[in-house]
N, C-alpha and C positions, 0 to 999 in steps of 0.2 A: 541153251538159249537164255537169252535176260530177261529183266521185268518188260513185259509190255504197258505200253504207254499211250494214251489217243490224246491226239491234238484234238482240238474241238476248237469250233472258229473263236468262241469265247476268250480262249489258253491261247491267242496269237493278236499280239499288237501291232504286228506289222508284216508284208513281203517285200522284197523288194528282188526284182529281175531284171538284171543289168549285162551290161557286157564292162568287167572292170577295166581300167588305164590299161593301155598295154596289153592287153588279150584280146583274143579272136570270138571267143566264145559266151556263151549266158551264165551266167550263174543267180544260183533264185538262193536268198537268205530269208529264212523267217526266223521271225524275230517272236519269241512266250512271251507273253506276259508275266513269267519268270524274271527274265533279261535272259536265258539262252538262247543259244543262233544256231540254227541248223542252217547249212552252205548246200545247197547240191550243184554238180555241175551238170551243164547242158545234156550231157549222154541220160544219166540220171533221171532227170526228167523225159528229157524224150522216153526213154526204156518205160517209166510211169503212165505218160501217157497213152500208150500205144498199147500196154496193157490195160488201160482202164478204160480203154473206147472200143478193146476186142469186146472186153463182157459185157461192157454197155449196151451195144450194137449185135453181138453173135447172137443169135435164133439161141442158141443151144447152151454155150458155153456158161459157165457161171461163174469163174475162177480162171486164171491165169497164176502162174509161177514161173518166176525170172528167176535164175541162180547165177551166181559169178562164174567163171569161166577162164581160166587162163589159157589163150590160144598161144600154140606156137607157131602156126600157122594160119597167115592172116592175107586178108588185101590187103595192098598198101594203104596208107593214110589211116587204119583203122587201128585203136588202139587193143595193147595185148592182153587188160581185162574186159571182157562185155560182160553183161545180162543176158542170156539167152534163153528162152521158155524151154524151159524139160517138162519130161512125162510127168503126170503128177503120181506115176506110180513107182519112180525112183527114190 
């Protein structure tokens, strides 16, 4: 694993969440006050979200972990990396 890093609302000049020319989709860039740009796209967030309003909101839970995932079997229309919450005992 590499250096861990916290953004802090300080260390960020900017977001900006767009759907770019020509795509269907969101993508959220933030922008350091460094000048680097972190890009996510729409899945990305979503997957963030959806983890961060389980433990906000679960009585119980206190933690969530998403790991990548390469499906080879999938519905249609879904793409063949997701985020999907594993055990945390894996």
């Amino acid at each position: 694993m590499g250096e861990k890093k916290v953004l802090r609302n300080e260390d960020i000049e900017e977001i900006v969440v767009e759907i770019p020319e020509g795509h269907k989709h969101l993508r959220t860039t933030i922008v350091s006050s460094n000048g680097s740009e972190f890009v996510f796209q729409e899945a990305t967030v979503a997957n963030l979200l959806r983890a961060f309003v389980t433990v906000k909101t679960h009585p119980v839970k206190k933690r969530v972990r998403l790991k990548a995932v390469k499906l080879e079997h999938r519905k249609e229309g879904y793409a063949e990396w997701q985020l999907l919450e594993v055990d945390e005992h894996e």
